[in-house]
C-alpha positions in Angstrom: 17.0 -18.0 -7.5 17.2 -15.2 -5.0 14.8 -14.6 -2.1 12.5 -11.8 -2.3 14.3 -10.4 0.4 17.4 -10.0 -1.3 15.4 -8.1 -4.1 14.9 -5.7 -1.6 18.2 -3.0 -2.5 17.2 0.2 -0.9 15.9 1.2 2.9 13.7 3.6 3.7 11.5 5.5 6.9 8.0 4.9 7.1 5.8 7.8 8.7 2.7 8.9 9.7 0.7 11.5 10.0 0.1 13.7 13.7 -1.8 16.3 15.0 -0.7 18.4 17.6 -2.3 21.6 19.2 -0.8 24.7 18.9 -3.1 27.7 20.8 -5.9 27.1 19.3 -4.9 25.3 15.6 -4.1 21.9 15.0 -0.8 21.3 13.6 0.3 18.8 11.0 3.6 16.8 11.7 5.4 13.6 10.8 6.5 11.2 12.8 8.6 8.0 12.0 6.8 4.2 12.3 9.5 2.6 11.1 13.0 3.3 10.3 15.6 1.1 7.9 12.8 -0.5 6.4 14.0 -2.4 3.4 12.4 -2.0 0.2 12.8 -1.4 -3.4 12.5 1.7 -5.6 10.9 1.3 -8.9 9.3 3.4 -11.5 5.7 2.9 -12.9 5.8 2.5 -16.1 2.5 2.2 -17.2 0.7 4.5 -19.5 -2.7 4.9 -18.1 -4.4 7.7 -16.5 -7.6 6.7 -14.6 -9.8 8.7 -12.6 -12.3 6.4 -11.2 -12.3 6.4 -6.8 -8.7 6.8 -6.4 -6.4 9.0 -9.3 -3.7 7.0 -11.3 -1.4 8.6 -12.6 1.8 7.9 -14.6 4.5 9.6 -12.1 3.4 7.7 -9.2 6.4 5.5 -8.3 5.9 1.9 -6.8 7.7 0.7 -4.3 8.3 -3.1 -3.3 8.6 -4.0 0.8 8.0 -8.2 2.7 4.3 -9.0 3.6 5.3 -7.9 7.2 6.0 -3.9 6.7 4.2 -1.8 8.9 2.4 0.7 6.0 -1.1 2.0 5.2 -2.7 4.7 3.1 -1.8 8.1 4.0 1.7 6.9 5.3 5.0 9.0 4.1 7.6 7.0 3.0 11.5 8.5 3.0 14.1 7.7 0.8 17.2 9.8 -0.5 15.9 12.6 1.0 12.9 12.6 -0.9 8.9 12.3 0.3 6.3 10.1 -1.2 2.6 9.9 -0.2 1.1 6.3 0.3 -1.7 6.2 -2.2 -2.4 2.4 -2.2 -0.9 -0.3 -0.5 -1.4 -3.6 -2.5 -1.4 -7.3 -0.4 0.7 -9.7 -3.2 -0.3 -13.3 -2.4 1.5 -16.7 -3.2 -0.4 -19.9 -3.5 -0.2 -20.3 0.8 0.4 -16.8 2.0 0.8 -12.7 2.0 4.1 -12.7 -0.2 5.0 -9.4 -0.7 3.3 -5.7 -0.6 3.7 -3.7 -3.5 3.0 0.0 -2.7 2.6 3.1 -4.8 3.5 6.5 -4.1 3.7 10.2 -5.3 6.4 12.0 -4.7 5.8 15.3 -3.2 7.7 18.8 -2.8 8.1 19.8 0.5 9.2 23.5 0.0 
């Protein structure tokens, strides 16, 4: 049986979220956390739409990293050239330990 690790087919950048001053504005940028991060792509393919505290819906994609990722809520993740915003980040446990995070995102259009 394979590790999880070797589950883990894609690599990604991890980014957050800065403010910088311009005159008298704050500006939004991104900056990286955490580049080559391995990870896996997948699809959510559930059917549910929820809209309790936080929106679920069915194009959010998930997105499978090890228990030691640096990622939170609000984070930007890259992958083929594409941006997804961090909505939850998920803590999967074994029966001793953080196993694995499971992660879903939305992509978003940045034109």
């Amino acid at each position: 049986m394979p590790s999880f690790s070797a589950l883990l087919i894609h690599t990604c950048t991890i980014q957050a979220k800065t403010l910088n001053t311009s005159g008298y504005e704050q500006v939004e940028s991104w900056a990286n956390v955490a580049t080559l991060v391995p990870c896996r792509h997948d699809f959510d393919g559930s059917l549910a739409i929820s809209d309790t505290e936080l929106r679920v819906n069915t194009d959010d994609d998930v997105f499978f990293f090890n228990a030691d990722a640096v990622i939170s809520r609000g984070n930007r993740i890259v992958i083929d050239a594409k941006n997804y915003d961090v909505i939850k980040v998920k803590k999967l446990y074994d029966s001793a330990a953080l196993h694995h995070l499971e992660v879903v995102a939305r992509a978003v259009d940045t034109k």
